[in-house]
C-alpha positions in Angstrom: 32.9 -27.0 11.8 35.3 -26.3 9.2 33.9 -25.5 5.6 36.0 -26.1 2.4 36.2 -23.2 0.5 39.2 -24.8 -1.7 37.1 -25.9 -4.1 34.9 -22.0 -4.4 35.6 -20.3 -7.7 36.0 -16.8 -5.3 38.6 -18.7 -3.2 41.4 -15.8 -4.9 39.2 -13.2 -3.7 38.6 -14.7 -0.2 42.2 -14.9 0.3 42.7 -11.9 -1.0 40.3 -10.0 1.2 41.6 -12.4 4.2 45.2 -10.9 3.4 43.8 -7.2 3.1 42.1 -7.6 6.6 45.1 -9.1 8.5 47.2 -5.8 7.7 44.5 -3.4 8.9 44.2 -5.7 11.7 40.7 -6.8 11.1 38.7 -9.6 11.5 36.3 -10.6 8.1 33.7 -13.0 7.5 31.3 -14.0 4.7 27.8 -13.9 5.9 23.9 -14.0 4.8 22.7 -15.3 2.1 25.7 -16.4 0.1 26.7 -18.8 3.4 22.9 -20.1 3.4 23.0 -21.1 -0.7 26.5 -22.2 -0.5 25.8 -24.9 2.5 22.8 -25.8 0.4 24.6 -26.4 -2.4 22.3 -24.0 -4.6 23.5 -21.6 -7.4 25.6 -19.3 -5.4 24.6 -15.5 -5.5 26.1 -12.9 -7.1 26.0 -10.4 -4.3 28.6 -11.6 -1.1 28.5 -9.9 2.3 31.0 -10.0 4.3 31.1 -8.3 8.2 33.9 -7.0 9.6 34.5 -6.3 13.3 36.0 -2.7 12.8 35.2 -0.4 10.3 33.4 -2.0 6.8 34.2 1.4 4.7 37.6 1.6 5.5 37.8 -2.4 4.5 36.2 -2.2 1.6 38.4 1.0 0.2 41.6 -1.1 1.1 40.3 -4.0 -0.9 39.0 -2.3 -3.9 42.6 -0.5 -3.9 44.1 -4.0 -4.0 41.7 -5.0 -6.4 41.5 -2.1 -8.8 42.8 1.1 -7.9 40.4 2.7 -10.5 37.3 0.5 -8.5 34.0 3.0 -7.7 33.1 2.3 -4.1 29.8 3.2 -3.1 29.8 4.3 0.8 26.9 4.5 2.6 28.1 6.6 5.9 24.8 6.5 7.6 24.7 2.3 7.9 28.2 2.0 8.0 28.3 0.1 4.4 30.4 0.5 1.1 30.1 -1.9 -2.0 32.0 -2.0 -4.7 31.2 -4.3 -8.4 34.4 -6.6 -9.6 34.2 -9.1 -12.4 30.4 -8.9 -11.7 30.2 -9.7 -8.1 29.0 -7.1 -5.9 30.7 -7.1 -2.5 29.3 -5.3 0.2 31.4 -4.6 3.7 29.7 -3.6 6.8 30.9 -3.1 10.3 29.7 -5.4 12.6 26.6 -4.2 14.8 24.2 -4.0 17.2 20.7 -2.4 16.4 17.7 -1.5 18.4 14.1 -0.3 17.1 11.4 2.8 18.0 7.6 0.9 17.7 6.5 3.2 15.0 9.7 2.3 12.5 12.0 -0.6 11.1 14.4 1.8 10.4 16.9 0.4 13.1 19.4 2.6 16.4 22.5 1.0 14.6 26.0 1.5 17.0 28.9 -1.1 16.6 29.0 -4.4 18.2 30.7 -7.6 17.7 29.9 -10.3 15.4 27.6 -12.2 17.9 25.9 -9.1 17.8 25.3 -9.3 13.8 24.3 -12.5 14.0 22.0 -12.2 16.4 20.0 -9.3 14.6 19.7 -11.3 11.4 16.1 -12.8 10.5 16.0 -16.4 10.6 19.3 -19.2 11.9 19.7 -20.5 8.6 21.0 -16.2 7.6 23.0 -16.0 10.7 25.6 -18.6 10.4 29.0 -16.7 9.3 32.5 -18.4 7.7 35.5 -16.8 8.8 38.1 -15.8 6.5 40.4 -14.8 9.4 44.2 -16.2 8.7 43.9 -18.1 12.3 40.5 -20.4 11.4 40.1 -19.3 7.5 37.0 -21.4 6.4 35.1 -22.2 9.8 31.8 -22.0 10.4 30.3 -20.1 13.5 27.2 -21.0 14.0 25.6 -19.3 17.2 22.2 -20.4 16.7 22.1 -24.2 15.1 21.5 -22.6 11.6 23.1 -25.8 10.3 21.1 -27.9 11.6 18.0 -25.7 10.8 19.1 -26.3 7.1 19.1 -29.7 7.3 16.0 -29.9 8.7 14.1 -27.4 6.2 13.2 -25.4 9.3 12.8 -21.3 9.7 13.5 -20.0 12.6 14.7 -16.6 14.6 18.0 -16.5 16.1 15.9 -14.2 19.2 12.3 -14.6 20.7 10.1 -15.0 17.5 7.8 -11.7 18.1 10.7 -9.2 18.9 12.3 -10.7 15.7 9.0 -9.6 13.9 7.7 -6.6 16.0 11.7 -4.9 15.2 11.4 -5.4 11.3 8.0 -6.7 10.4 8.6 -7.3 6.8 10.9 -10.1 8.3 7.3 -12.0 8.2 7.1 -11.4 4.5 10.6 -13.0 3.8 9.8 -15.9 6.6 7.1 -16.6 4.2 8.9 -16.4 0.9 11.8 -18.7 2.0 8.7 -20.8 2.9 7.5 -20.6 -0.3 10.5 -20.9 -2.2 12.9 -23.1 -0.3 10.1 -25.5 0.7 10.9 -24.9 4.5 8.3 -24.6 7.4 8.1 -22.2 9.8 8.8 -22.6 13.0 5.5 -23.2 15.2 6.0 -20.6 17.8 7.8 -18.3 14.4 4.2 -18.9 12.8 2.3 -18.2 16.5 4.2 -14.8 16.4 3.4 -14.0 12.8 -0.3 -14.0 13.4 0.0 -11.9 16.5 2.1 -9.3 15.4 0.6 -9.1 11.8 -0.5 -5.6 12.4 3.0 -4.5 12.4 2.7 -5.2 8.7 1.5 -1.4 8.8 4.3 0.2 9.0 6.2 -1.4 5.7 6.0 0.6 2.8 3.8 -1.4 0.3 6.7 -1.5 -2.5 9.0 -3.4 0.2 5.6 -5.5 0.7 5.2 -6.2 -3.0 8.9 -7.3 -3.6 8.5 -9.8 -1.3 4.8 -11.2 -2.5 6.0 -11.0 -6.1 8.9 -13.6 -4.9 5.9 -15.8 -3.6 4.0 -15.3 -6.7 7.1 -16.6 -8.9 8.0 -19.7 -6.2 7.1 -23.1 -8.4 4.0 -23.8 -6.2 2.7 -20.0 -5.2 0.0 -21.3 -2.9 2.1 -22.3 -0.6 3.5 -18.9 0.7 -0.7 -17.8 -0.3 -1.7 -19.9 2.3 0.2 -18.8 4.9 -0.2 -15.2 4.0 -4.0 -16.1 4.5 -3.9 -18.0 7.4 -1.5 -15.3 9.4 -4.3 -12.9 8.7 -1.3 -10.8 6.5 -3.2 -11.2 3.4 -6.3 -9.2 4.5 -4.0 -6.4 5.7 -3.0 -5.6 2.5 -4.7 -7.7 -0.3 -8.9 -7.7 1.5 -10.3 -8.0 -2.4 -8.6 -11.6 -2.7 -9.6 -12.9 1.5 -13.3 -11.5 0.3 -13.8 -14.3 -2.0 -13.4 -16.9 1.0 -16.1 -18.8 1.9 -19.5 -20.8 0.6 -22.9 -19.6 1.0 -25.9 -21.7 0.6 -29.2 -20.4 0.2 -32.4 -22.9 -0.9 -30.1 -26.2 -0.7 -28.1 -24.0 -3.7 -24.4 -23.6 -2.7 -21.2 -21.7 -4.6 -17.8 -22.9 -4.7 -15.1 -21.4 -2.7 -13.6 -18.8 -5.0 -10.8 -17.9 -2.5 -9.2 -21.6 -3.0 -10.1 -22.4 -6.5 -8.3 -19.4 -7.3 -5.0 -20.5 -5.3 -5.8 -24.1 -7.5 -5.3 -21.9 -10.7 -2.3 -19.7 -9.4 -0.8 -23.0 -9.1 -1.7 -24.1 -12.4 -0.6 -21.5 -14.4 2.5 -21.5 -12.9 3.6 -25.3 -14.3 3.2 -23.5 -17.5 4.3 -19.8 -17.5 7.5 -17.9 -15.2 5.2 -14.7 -16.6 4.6 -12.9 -13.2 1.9 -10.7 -14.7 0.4 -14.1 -16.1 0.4 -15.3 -13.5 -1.2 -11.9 -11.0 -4.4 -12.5 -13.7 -5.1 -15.8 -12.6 -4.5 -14.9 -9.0 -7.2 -11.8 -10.1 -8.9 -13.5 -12.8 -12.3 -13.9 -10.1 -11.7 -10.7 -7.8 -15.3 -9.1 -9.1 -17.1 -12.1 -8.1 -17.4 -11.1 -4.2 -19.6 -7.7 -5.1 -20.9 -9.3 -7.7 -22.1 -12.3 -6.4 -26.2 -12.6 -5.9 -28.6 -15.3 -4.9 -31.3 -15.3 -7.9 -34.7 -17.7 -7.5 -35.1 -20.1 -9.6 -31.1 -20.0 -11.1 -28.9 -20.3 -7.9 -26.0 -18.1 -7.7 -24.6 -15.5 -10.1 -22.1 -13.5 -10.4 -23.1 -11.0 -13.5 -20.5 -8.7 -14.9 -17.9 -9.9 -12.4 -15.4 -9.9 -15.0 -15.7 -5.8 -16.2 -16.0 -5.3 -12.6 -13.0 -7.5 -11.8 -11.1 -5.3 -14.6 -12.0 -2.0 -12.7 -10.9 -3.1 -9.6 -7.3 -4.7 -10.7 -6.2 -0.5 -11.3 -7.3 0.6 -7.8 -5.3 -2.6 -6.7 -2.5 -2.0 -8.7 -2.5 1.9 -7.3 -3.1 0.9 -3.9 -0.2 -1.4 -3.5 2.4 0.8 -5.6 2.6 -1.8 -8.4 3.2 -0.4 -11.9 -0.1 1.4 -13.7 1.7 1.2 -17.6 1.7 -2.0 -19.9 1.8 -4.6 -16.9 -1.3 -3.5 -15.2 -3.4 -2.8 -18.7 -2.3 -6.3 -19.3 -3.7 -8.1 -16.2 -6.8 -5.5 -16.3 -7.2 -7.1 -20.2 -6.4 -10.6 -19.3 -9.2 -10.3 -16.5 -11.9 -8.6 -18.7 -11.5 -11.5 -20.9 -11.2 -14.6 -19.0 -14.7 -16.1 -19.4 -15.1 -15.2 -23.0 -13.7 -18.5 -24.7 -15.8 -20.5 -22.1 -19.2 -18.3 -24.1 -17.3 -19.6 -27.3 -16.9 -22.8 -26.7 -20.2 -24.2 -28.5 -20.8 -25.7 -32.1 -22.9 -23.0 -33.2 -20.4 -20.4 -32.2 -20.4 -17.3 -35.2 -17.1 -16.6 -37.3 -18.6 -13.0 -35.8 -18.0 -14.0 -31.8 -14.2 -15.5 -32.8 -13.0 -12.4 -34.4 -14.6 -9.9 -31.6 -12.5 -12.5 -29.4 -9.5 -11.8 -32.0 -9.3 -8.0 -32.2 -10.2 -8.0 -28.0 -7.6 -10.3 -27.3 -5.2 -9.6 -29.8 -1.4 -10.6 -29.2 -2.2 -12.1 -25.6 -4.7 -14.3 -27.0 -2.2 -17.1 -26.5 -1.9 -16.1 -22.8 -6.2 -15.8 -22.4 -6.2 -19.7 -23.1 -3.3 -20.4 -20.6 -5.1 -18.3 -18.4 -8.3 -20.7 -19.2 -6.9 -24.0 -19.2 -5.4 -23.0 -15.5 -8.9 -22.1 -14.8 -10.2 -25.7 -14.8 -9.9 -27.1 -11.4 -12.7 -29.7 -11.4 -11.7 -33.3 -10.1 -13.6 -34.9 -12.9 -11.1 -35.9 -15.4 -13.6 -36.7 -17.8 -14.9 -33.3 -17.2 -11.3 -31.6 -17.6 -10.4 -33.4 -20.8 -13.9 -32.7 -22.2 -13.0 -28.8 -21.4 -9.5 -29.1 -22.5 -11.0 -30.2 -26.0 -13.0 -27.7 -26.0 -10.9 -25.3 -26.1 -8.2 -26.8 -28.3 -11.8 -27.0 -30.8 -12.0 -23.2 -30.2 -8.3 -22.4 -31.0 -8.5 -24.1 -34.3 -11.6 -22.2 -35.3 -10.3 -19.1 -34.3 -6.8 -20.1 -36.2 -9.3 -20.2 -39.4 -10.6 -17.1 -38.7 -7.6 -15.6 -38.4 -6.0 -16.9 -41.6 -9.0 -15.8 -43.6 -9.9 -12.0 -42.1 -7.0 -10.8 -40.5 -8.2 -8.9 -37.6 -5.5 -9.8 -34.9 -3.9 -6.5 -33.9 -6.3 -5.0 -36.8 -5.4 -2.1 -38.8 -8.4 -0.4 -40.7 -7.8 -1.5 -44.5 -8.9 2.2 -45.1 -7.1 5.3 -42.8 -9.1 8.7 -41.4 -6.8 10.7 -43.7 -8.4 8.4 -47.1 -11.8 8.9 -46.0 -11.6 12.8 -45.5 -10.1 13.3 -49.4 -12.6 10.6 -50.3 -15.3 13.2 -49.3 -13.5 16.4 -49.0 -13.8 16.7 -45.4 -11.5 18.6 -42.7 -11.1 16.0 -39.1 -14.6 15.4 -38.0 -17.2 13.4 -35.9 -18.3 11.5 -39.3 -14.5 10.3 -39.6 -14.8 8.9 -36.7 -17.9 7.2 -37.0 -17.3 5.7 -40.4 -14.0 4.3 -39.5 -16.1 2.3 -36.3 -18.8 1.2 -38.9 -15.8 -0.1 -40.8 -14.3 -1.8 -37.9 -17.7 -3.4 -37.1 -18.6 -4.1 -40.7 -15.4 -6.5 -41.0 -15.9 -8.2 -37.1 -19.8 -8.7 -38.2 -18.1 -10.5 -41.2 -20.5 -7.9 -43.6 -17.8 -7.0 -45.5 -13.7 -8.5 -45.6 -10.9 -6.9 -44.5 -9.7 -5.3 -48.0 -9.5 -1.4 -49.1 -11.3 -2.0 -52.7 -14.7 -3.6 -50.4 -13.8 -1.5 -47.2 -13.4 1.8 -49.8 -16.9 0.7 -50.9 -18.9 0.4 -47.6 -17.6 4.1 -46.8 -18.8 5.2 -49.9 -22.4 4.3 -49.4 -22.4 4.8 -45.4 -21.1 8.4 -46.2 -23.8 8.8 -48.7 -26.5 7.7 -45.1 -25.0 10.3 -43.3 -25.1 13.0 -46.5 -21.5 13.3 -47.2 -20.9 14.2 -50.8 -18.3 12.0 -52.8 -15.5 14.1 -54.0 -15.0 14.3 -57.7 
């Protein structure tokens, strides 16, 4: 099958490289990814592999000379690779090969083989079809293992037996489940069959390569989908046992629980339609992570799960420093996001105080926005009198606390009087009593005792210093 590449934007650089080749007497094809998107017609990548059967540094040094003689190439002697950037594509050359694995690593025996032997080392069909840019057949398609026809028919699939595909590189059963997710394919039955058996092999994959793919899943349009089959591979428990814990419902005295485990794949999903936030969207698939220690059978009320949330918040560090994701701004955001996520529901009553929306304010304070997307994804019941009747709710709840707002200020709050003011005020070097007028301040203006100005704020020190026997400079 011949494949028109007239019509490619890189057709000058194809030809180019094809011309290139022919005088070092080499053979050169595109491969990977870029062949996949560009028979399905997606956005093609930036990044283009091509194989050559002979030596991909020396290739890639000719063509960058052709090119740019001032090019950088970036050689990578041990794999055989160089790469080079031009008018921002980055082009990587590689030398055709043949690769075997130890059982304890997916580092790879690499020695040099033909391009049958490439192909057949790549993951899945639909990554092992190649397009020659050979002078001879420039533009067709060789396609070993029906990859074209795997496209067509959404289907993933290993060019070789399904578990030595896996059992070489294991994290190949991450990315079978992130083209899953994202390209809306389904995996092979026995492709799936090998997953679960050779799960273990997950092991040895370094959790960051682990995370780059499940972050891919958590940022597909509909992340359940890859969730799913993370869960029912058994992979999820391998690496994520704080989620797979909430699975299940218990019933105890006719009294049952939902099934926190799916509801909270229901809001995942929910909050994606709304926000391409991955951190956003990691609280909602966290938001409920304290309620399997948390959860107790209590006489007379049913189930509860007290606390779950400050638990929940705890836990999301030791997650996030488990599985090598980032401990700065990111993870205090998701810890914050998950502390929070049943306080509007407590608000969301007629007699709620002016007191309980501005605690909520200051808590919350710039991702208060995100909180209530965080909330409305948390409504999965079926009852769509129920959900409108919530969704009310809570649009009632971000017009009070718009009020608030407006009238005290306390959204990223700044005291209206500084440590530095209160220690001339009273002729005081830095001390415990700063400290603890400057929280009876804060407090003073969240209890809505006194408003957030320095002439009232100046005045509440003044006597509260006066409690504590502070003398008022003169």
């Amino acid at each position: 099958m011949e494949i028109n590449l007239n019509q490619n934007k890189n057709l000058k650089l194809f030809k180019l490289i094809s011309e290139v080749a022919a005088k070092n007497d080499q053979s050169v094809f595109l491969v990977g990814g870029f062949v996949r998107d560009l028979l399905m017609k997606r956005e093609i990548p930036t990044d283009i592999d091509f194989v050559t059967e002979g030596n991909g540094i020396e290739l890639a040094k000719a063509v960058a000379k052709e090119l740019n003689p001032n090019l950088k190439v970036s050689v990578f002697k041990n794999y055989g690779t160089a790469m080079f950037r031009h008018n921002g594509l980055d082009l990587e050359f590689v030398g055709a090969r043949k690769e075997s694995y130890a059982e304890d690593s997916r580092k790879p025996f690499v020695e040099n083989g033909t391009l049958e032997d490439d192909q057949k080392r790549r993951d899945f069909t639909i990554n092992a079809m190649a397009i020659s840019l050979n002078q001879n057949n420039f533009g067709d398609l060789i396609d070993p293992f029906e990859g074209i026809s795997d496209l067509k028919n959404k289907i993933l699939r290993t060019p070789l037996a399904p578990i030595q595909t896996y059992s070489d590189d294991p994290l190949r059963m991450m990315r079978a489940i992130r083209f899953a997710a994202t390209l809306h394919f389904k995996i092979e039955e026995d492709s799936l069959k090998a997953i679960k058996s050779e799960n273990e092999r997950i092991k040895i994959v370094s959790l960051e390569r682990i995370m780059v793919e499940f972050n891919k899943i958590m940022l597909a349009e509909k992340p359940s989908k890859g969730l799913k089959i993370l869960e029912e591979t058994g992979l999820l428990e391998l690496f994520m046992p704080e989620l797979t814990a909430l699975k299940g419902i218990e019933e105890i005295e006719g009294q049952t629980h939902k099934d926190n485990f799916w509801h909270t794949l229901e809001v995942v999903d929910n909050i994606s339609k709304n926000t391409e936030n991955l951190w956003l969207r990691w609280a909602a698939l966290l938001h409920d992570i304290g309620k399997a220690p948390t959860k107790k059978f209590v006489e007379g009320s049913g189930w509860t799960f007290h606390g779950h949330e400050f638990l929940g918040s705890k836990m999301v560090k030791a997650l996030f420093y488990r599985l090598k994701l980032p401990l700065g701004t990111d993870m205090k955001y998701v810890q914050k996001l998950v502390k929070l996520s049943s306080r509007p529901i407590a608000l969301i009553d007629d007699g709620t105080s002016d007191s309980a929306l501005r605690r909520l304010l200051f808590d919350a304070g710039e991702d208060l926005e995100d909180l209530f997307i965080l909330n409305k994804a948390d409504i999965t019941t079926k009852n769509s009198s129920k959900q409108a009747k919530f969704k009310r709710n809570f649009e009632e709840v971000a017009l009070k606390i718009k009020e608030v707002e407006e009238k005290d200020h306390v959204r990223n709050f700044q005291p209206p009087i500084s440590g530095e003011e209160i220690m001339e005020m009273f002729n005081l070097k830095p001390s415990r009593e700063i400290g603890i007028l400057k929280e009876k301040v804060k407090e003073a203006i969240l209890e809505g005792e006194i408003a957030n100005d320095k002439e009232e704020a100046r005045n509440f020190v003044i006597k509260e210093g006066e409690k504590l026997g502070l003398i008022l400079s003169k």
